[in-house]
N, C-alpha and C positions, 0 to 999 in steps of 0.2 A: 944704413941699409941701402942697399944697392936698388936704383932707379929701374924698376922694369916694367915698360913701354911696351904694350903688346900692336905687335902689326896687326889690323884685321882687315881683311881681304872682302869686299862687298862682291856676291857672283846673283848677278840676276837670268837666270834661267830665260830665253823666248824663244829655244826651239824646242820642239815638241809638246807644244802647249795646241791643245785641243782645241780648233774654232767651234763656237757655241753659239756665236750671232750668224753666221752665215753672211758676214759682209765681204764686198772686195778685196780691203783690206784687213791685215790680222788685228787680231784682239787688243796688241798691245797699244794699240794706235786708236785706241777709243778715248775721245774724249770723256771727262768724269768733271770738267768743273770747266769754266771759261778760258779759253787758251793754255789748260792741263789735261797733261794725256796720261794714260795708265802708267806707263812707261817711266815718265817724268815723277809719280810717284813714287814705284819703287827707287828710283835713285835717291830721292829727298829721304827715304827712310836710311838706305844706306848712310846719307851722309852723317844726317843724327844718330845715327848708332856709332861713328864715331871711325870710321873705315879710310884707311889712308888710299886706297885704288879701288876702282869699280870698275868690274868687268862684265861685260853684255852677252853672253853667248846665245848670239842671233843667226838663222837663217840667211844667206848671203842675197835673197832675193829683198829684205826687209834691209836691210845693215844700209845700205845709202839715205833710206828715208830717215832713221831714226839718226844716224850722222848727222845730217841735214838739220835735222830738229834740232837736237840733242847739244852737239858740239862732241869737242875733245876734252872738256872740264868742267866741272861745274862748282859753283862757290861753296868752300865750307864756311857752313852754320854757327859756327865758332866766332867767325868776322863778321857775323852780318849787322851787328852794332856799330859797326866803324861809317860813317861816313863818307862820302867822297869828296874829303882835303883833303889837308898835309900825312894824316896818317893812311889813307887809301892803299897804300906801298905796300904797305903789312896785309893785305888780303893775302888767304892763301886759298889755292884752287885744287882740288880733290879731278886726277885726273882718270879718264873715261875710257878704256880700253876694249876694243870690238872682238870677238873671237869668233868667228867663223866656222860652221861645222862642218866636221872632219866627212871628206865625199867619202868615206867606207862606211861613214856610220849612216849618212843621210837617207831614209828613206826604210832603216831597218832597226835603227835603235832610235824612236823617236819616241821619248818622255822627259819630263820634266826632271825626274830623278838621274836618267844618264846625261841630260844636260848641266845641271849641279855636277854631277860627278867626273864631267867632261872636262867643265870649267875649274873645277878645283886641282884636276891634274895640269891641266895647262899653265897656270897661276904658278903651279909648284914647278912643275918644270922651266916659264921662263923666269922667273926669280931666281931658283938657282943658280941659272950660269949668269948672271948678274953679279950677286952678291949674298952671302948669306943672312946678311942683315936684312936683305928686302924679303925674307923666306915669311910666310905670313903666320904667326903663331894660332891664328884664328880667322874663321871664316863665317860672313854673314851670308 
């Protein structure tokens, strides 16, 4: 029986997400635990679900802070028994992709559901001219 490996593509929605605290900064950037931000959540859930890419489609005014934070990768959950010795090499890092919202839609398609839908086209788009194999058969 033939091995089949499903891509799943992690797309975290942060534009058009409705502020409901009324603070300076947006919502995703609240803390929920000690040196844990909302944000940082959703990705840790991406990465146990088991998602080879996570993509952010954030607001371009938010996307340096959360960089900042965040990074370009974050460790999968799969390694995290390994130690840092001889076998540390074998980490592997689930990497962290920013997409920026498209300026015709900003300010007139602002919901969570056109941003999933934004990012799931964009995913598909640049995977394709990539490779087909990067093409994600599933999407968290």
């Amino acid at each position: 029986m033939e091995n089949k490996k499903s891509n799943v593509a992690g797309i975290i929605p942060l534009a058009g997400y409705p502020s409901d605290f009324g603070m300076p900064w947006h919502d995703v950037l609240v803390p929920i635990g000690p040196n844990f931000l909302a944000v940082e959540r959703s990705l840790q859930e991406c990465a146990y679900a088991g998602c080879q890419t996570i993509w952010l489609i954030c607001p371009k005014e938010i996307e340096p802070l959360i960089k900042n934070r965040i990074g370009d990768w974050i460790e999968d959950p799969m390694f995290l028994h390994l130690k840092e010795t001889w076998n540390s090499h074998l980490k592997k890092g689930i990497p962290i992709f920013y997409v920026p919202v498209s300026p015709k839609d900003y300010g007139i398609r602002d919901s969570l559901v056109w941003s999933m839908l934004y990012g799931a086209r964009t995913v598909k788009a640049f995977t394709s001219n990539l490779s087909q194999h990067l093409n994600p058969k599933k999407y968290f």
